[in-house]
N, C-alpha and C positions, 0 to 999 in steps of 0.2 A: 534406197534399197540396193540399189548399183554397186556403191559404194561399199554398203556392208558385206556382199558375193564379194567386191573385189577383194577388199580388206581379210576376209575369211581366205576367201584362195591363194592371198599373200602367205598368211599363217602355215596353209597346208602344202605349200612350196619349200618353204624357208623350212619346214621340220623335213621334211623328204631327203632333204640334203643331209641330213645328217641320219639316214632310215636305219644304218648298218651301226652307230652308237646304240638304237634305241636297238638293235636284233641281239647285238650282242651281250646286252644288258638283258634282254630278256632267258637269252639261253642261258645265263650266269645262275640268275634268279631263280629260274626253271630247277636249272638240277641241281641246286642248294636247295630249293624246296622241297622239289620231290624226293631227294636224300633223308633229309630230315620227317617227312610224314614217313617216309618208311621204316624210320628206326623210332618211332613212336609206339611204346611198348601198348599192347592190347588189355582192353579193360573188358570184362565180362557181366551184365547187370544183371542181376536175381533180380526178379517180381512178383509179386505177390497181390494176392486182393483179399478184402475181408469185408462182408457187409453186417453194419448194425442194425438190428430188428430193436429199435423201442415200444412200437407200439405192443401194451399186454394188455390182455383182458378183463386184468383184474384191478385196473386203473377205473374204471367207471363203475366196476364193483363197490372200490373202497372209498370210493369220493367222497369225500368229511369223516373220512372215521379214520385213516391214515395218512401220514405225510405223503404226497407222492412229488418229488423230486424232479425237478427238469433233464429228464436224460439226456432230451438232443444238446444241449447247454453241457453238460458233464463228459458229452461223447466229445464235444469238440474244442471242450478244455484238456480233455487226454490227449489228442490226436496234437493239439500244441506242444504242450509240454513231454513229446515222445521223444524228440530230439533232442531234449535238456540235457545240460553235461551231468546228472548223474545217472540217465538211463545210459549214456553212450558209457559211462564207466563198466553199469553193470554189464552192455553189449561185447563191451572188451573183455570182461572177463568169462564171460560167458562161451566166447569164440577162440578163447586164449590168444585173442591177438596183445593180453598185458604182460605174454610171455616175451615178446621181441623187445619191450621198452626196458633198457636195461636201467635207465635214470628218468628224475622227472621232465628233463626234455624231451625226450623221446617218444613218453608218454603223452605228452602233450601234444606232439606231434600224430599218435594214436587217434587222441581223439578227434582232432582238427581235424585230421584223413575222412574220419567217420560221419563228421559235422558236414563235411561240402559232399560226401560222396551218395549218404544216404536222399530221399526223394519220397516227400510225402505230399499223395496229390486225393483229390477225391473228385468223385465224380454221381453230383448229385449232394443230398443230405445227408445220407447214411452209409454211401458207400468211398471206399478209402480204398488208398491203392499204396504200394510199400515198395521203395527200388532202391536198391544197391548195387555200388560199381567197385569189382576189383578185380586185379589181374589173375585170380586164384577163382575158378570157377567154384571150387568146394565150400573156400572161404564167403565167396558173396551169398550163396545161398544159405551158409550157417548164420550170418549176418543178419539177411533178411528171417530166420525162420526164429531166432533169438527178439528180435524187435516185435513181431508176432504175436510171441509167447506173454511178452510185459506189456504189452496194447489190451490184449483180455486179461489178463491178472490184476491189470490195475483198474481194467473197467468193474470188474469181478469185486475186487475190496475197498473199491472208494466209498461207496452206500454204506457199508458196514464200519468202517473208521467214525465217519461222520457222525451216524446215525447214534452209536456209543459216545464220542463226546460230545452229541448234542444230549442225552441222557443223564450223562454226568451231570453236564451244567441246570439242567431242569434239577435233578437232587439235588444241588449244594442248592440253588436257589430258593427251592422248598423250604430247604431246612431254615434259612433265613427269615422268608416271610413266617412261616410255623411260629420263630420265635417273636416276631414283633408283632402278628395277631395275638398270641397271647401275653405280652404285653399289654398293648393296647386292650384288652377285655379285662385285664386287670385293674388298669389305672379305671377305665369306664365303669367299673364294678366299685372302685374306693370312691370314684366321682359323686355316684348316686346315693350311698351310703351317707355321704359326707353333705348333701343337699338336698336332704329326704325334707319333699314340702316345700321346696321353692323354687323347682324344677318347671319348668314350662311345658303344659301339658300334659302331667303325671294322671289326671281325671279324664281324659280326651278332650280337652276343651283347652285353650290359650289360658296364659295365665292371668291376662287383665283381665278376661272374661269371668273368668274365678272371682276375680274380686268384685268385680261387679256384679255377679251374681249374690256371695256374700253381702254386700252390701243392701242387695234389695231384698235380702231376709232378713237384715236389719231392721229396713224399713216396715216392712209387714209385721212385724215382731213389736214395733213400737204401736202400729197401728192397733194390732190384737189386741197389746195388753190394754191401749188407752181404752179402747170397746168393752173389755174385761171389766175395766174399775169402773165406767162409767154404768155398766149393769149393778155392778155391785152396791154403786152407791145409792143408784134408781131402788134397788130391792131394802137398802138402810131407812131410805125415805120410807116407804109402805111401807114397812114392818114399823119405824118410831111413832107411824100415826094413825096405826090401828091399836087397838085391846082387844086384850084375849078373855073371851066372851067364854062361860062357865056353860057346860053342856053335861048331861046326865055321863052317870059312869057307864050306863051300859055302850057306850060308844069307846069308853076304854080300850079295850077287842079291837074297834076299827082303829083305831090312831095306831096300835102295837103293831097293827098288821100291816097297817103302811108301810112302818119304820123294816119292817121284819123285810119286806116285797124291795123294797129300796135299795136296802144292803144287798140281798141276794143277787140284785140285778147288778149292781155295784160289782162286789167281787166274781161274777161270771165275766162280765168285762175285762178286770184286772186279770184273770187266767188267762185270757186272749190275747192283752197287751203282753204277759209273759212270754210267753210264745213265741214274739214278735220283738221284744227288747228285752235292756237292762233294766236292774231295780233305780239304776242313776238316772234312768230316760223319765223327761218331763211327765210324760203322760202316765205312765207306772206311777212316781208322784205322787200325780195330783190326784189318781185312782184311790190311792189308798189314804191318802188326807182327806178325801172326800167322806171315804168309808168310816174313818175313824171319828170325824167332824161326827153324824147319822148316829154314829153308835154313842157317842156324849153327850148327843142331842137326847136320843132315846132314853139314856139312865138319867139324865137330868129333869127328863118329865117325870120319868120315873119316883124319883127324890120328891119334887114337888107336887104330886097327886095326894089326896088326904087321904090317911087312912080310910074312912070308912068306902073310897074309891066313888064316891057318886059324883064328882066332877072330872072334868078335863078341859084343857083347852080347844078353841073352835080348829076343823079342819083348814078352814081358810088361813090362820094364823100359822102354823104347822107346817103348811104348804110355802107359804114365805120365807120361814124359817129354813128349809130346804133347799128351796132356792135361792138366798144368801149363801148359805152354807157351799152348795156350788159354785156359787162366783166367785168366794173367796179363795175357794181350791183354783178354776180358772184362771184366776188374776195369779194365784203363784206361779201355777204354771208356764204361764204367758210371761212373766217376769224371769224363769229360770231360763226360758227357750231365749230370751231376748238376751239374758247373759253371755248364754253361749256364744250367740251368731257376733254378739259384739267383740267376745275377744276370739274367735277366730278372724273377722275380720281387721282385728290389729294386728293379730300375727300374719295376715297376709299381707295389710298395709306396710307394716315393719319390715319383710322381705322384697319388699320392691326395689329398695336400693341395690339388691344383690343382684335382682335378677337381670340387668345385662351381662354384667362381668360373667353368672354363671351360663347364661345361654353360650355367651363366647366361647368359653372352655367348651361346655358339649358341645358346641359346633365341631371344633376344633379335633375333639375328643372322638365323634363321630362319622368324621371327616377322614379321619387317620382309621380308623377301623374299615370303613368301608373301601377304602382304598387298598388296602392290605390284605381282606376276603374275597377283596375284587380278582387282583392278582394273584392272590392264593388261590383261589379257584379253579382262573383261567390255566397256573400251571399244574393243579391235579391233572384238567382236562389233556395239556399238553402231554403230558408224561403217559395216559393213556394210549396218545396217540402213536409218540414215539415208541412205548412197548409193541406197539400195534405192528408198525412200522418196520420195528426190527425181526419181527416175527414172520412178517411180509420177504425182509431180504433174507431171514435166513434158510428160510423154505421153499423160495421160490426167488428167479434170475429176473428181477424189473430190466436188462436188457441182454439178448441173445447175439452171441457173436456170429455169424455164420461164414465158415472159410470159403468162399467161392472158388478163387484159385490160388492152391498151394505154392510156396516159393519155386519159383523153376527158372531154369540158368538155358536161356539158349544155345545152338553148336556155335553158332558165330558171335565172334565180339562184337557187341554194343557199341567199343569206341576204340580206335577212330574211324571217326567214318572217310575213308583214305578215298574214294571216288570222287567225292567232295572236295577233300581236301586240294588231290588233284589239281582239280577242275581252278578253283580258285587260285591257286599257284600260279595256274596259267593266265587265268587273267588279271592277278596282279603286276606278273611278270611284264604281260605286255602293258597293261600302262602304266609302268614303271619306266620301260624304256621312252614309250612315246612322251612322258612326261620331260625322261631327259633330252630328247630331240630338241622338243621344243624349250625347252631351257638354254640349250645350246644355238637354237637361232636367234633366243631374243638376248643373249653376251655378244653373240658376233650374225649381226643384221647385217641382210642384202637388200635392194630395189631389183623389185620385181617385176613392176608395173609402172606406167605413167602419175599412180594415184602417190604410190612411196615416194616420188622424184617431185611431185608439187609439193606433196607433205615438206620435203628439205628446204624448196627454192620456191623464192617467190618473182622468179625469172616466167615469159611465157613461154612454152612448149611449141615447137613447132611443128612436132611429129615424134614417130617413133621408127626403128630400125627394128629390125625383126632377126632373128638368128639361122644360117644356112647351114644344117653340117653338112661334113663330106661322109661318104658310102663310108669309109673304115670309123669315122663318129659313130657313126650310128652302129653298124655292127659293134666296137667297144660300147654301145649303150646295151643295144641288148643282150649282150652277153654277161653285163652286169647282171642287168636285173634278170635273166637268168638264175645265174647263182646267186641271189636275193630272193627269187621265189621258191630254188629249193632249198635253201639255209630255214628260210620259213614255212615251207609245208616238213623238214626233217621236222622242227619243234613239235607239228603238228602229231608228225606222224610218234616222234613217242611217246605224246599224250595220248594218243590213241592204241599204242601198245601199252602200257601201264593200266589202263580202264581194262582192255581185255584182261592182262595177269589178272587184276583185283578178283574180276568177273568169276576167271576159273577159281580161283583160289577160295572165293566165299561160294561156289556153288559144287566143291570140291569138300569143303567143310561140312 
């Protein structure tokens, strides 16, 4: 620790020696300095403040029914781009400072000036602050009041720019899907036409299901008819092996009036079934084969009765006859129904190879429609919105500028701030000199102390000798330093006249 005091007191010896390099370097430095902040031409800053109000009322009004737009997002993409080289163009021409630029250098030089000198700060979310510095008090405030002006006009028409080519682009759009939904309705419309019956799910039901349903009307259909013929042949049997047993005529009357009660019942049926179907349908048919069977049954007896009318056949006989007569109409019928189901069921067996390849198409087919209705939709619904939208910005300001405070140019210049600058002069000045002092003792080094003398020799010390001066030494010492402490408090003293000038001068202003 010794060592390091001694070594430092070394340092602060050996630059002392040279105090009057490092004074006079400082006076040099001083009033080249303070020369120079003096003829530092004065800048004047206009400032301004402007607060954005986003929040509006009719933002939670319109929530899902119009676009509402990120204003703080919008505010502080303007407040970026405020400084951009083509608002600083339009600033220049707006302030006619693109009247001094006589070429495009000059210009350029214009705008550069405008680019370092302008000053955008904000303070908080919404509130912004606007500063400009120029030697022309009139000029900086027309500067600032110009920047102003394009800070709300651009906040003012950027919603409305947008809001229109986002409009556009929802109609061209439209017009496109419009065209390929109907497209799409068209081909789906040739689709069905052109695979009427092998469509999957045309009855609400899958189309194997179809078939298998066909199928088990097939089955039922063979099942009926076999039960049909098997009656029929049952009532072949009892009719071949009875006789028709000869009964008085006056039962004539009743046999006729059977036959008469039979048909009638018969054809009130068949008006029923009309009603209900076609003359082609099974049971219409068999209705009326049945009825006409009755009615050749009836003239037949008729034929075969003897004249003198005193026989007839037995009613038991008659009655089987009927009932054959029936079954044989049944069995047709049962046999036309079984026709049918069977070749419908071929023509839906025969379709079955088709039916993947055409499910694929409709898929396909309805895949591409739905997609297209979808989007179509969603952009009526958009275009609503955006009309909605535009209606909203043209009627009403989604955000409010408010000027807090108007541009205003202080009495005193802004820059430079010469108290300061002063002040730092001076204390560059002086450790600039002291730098050189000490610069100058470590080119031309003394021993100081016993510590510098072992640093040289590694000789032992015996002691040290101490220095005596005489009365006129020292009188020439202090009268040095003397005139070294007022060489250094003069420096002092006209930094301290200079701070007064500034003093009166900005409170003079």
């Amino acid at each position: 620790m010794h060592e390091l005091l001694a070594q430092l007191t070394g340092y602060a010896v050996s630059t002392w020696r040279y105090r009057w390099h490092a004074l006079i370097v400082a006076w040099i430095i001083s009033v080249i300095g303070w020369a120079a902040v003096h003829y530092i031409p004065d800048r004047y800053e206009a400032t301004s403040r402007v607060y954005v109000d986003t929040q509006s009322l009719l933002k939670p009004l319109l929530a899902g029914l119009a676009v509402q737009p990120n204003t703080n997002q919008q505010v502080e993409v303007m407040a970026r781009t405020l400084i951009s080289r083509p608002n600083l163009e339009k600033v220049a021409r707006m302030t006619d400072l693109d009247l001094n630029a006589k070429n495009p250098a000059q210009m350029e030089s214009v705008i550069n000036n405008l680019s370092e000198m302008i000053k955008l700060g904000s303070i908080g979310s919404d509130d912004y602050t606007i500063s400009y510095q120029n030697r022309d008090p009139a000029m900086a405030k027309k500067v600032v009041q110009s920047l102003l002006n394009i800070f709300v006009e651009s906040g003012l028409g950027s919603n409305r720019k947008d809001i229109a080519s986002s409009q556009k682009f929802i109609e061209e759009q439209l017009k496109e899907y419009e065209t390929k939904l109907n497209d799409a309705e068209s081909a789906l419309k040739d689709f069905k036409q052109r695979n009427i019956g092998v469509m999957r799910g045309e009855t609400g039901q899958d189309y194997y299901a179809e078939l298998a349903d066909a199928k088990g009307q097939v089955d039922d259909a063979v099942l009926s008819l076999r039960e049909a013929e098997d009656r029929r042949n049952s009532l072949k049997q009892q009719l071949s092996g009875s006789d028709p047993t000869l009964v008085d005529s006056a039962s004539e009357s009743s046999a006729s009036s059977k036959y008469d009660a039979r048909i009638e019942s018969l054809n009130k049926d068949l008006d029923s079934l009309r009603l209900k179907y076609t003359e082609q349908h099974p049971d219409v048919v068999a209705a009326k084969r049945l009825i006409a069977q009755l009615e050749a049954d009836k003239a037949k007896e008729a034929a075969l009765k003897k004249p003198s009318g005193s026989m007839t056949q037995s009613p038991y006989y008659q009655q089987l006859n009927l009932s054959l007569a029936e079954a044989e109409a049944n069995a047709a019928s049962m046999k036309a129904r079984l026709s049918e189901y069977q070749s419908r069921y071929a023509q839906l067996k025969a379709a079955a190879n088709r039916l993947p390849e055409v499910d694929a198409e409709l898929s396909q087919l309805m895949r591409n429609y739905e997609v297209y209705k979808k989007n179509y939709d969603s952009l009526l619904a958009r275009r609503e919105s955006a009309q909605m939208s535009s209606a909203v910005d043209t009627k009403t300001d989604s955000v409010d500028f408010r000027i807090i405070d108007p541009p205003r140019v202080p009495l005193t210049p802004s820059y430079p701030n010469r108290p300061m600058m002063i002040s730092l002069v001076l204390l560059g000045a002086i450790a600039a000199g002291i730098a050189l002092a000490f610069l100058m003792s470590q080119i031309r080094p003394t021993i100081n102390n016993r510590f510098d003398m072992l640093a040289l020799s590694d000789l032992p010390m015996l002691g040290t000798i101490s220095l005596i001066e005489t009365s006129d030494a020292k009188i020439r010492t202090r009268k040095g330093l003397q005139i070294y402490a007022a060489a250094s408090f003069s420096l002092f003293g006209v930094y301290g006249v200079l701070l007064a000038l500034q003093f009166i001068m900005n409170k003079g202003a």
